[in-house]
Wavefront OBJ file of the C-alpha trace (Angstrom):
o trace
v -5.474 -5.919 -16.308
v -5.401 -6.089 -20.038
v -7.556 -7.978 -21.550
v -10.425 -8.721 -18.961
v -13.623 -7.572 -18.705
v -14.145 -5.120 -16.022
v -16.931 -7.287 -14.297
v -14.861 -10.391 -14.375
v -12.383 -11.583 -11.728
v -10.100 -14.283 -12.608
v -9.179 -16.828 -9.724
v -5.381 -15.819 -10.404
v -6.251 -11.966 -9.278
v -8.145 -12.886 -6.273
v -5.081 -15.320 -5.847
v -2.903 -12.327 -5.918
v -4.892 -10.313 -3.257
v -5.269 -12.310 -1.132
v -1.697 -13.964 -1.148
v -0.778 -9.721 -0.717
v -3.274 -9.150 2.455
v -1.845 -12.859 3.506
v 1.658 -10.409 4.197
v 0.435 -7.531 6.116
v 0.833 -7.137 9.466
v -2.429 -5.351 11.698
v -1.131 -2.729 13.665
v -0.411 -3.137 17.266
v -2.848 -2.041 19.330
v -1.759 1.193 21.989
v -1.243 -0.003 25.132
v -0.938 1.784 28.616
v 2.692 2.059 29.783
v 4.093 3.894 32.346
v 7.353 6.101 31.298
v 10.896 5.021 33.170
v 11.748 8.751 33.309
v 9.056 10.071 35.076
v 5.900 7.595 35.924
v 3.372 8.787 34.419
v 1.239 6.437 32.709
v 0.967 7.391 28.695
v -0.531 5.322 25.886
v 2.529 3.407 23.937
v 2.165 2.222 20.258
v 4.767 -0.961 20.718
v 6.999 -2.104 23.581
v 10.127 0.243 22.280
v 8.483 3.299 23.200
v 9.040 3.950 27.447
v 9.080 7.753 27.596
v 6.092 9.984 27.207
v 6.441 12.827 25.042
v 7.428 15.110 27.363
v 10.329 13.400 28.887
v 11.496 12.690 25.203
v 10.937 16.375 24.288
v 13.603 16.530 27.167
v 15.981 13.660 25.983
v 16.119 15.585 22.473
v 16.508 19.366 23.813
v 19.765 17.529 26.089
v 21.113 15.862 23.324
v 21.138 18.752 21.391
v 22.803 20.412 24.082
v 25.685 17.857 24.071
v 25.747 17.608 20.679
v 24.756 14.194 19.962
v 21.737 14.619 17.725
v 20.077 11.360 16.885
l 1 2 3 4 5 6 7 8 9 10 11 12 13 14 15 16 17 18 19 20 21 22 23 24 25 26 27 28 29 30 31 32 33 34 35 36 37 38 39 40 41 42 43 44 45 46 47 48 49 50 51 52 53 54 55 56 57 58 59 60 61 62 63 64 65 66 67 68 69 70
């Protein structure tokens, strides 16, 4: 910032921060899910996710098949 000295912090920058840090979100923590597809239990990043990879890898290769790429 122009105009201040590179060992001082004004209140309005530490303001700024923290007002910043004040809007982001932690990540979710993975989780243990078990896929509909298949049953295998698989670690899931949020509650959307209810395939493993493998029965997605199979989702995409049909779509593709039927022509509805996502």
């Amino acid at each position: 910032m122009p105009g201040v000295a590179k060992g001082d912090v004004s209140e309005a920058m530490i303001a700024e921060d923290e007002y910043f840090f004040s809007l982001v979100r932690k990540a979710n923590p993975k989780k243990k899910r078990m896929c509909l597809k298949c049953g295998v239990s698989f670690l899931s990043a949020n509650y959307g996710n209810r395939t493993c990879g493998s029965c997605a890898a199979q989702n995409a290769r049909a779509a593709i098949r039927a022509g509805q790429v996502y």
